[in-house]
C-alpha positions in Angstrom: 0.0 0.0 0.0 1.0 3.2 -0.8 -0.2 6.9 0.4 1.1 10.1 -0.9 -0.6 13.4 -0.6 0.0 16.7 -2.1 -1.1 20.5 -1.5 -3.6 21.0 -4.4 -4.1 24.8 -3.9 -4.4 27.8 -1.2 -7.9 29.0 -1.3 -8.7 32.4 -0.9 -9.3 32.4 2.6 -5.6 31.8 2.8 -6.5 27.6 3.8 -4.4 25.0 2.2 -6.3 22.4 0.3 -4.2 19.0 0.5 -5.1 15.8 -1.4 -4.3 12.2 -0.1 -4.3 8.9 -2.7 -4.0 5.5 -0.8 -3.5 3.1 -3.3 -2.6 -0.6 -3.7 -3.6 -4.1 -2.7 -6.0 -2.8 0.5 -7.4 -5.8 2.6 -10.6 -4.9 4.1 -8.9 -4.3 7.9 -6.2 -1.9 6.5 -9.4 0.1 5.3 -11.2 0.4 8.0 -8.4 1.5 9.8 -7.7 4.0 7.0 -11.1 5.2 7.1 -11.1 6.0 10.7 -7.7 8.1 10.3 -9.3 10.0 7.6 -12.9 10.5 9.1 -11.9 14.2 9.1 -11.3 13.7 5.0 -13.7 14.0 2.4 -13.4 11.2 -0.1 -13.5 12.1 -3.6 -13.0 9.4 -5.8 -12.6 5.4 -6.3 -11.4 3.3 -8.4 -9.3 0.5 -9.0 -8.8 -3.0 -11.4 -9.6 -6.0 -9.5 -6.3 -6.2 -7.4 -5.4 -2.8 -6.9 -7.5 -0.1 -5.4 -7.0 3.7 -5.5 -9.0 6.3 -2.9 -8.8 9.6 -3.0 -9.5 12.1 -0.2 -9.4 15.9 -0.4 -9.1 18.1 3.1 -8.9 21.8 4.2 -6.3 23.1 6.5 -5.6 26.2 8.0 -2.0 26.9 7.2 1.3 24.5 6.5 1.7 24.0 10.1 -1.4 22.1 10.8 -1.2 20.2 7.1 2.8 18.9 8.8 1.5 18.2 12.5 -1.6 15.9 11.1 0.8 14.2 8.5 2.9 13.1 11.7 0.6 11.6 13.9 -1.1 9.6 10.9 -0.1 6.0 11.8 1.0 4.8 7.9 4.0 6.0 5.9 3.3 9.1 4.4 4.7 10.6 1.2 4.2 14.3 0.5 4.8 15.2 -3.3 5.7 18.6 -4.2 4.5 20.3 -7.4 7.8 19.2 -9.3 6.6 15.2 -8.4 9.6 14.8 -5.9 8.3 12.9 -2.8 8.9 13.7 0.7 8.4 11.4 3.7 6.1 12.9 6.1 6.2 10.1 8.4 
């Protein structure tokens, strides 16, 4: 399994919009435990080919700060991409 996330935009409240794709081979206890730790998350989109699954959840946060202390708690490894497609571990 595999989750990166990325900063999609800063809204004109000055919020940062972030984006988080899980994706892979997802039994159905890695999701639910997924699910809880994203309950805060919208999700925006599924998909997926018979072995591999894709979710995508979309999120608002008040500044960088609060985007980098949630990333850190999250309990899976964590990739953040930045808008030149160079990841970063988060966690």
């Amino acid at each position: 399994m595999k989750i990166v996330a990325w900063r999609q935009l800063i809204d004109t409240n000055k919020n940062y919009i972030y984006k988080l794709q899980v994706e892979g081979n997802i039994s159905s206890r890695e999701k639910k435990k997924i699910l809880k730790e994203l309950k805060e998350w919208k999700e925006i989109g599924y998909g997926g080919n018979g072995k591999t699954e894709i979710c995508l959840f979309s999120r608002v946060f008040e500044d960088k700060d609060s985007w980098i202390q949630w990333a850190r708690q999250f309990p899976f490894e964590l990739d953040e991409v930045n808008r030149n497609g160079k990841a970063k571990k988060i966690n």
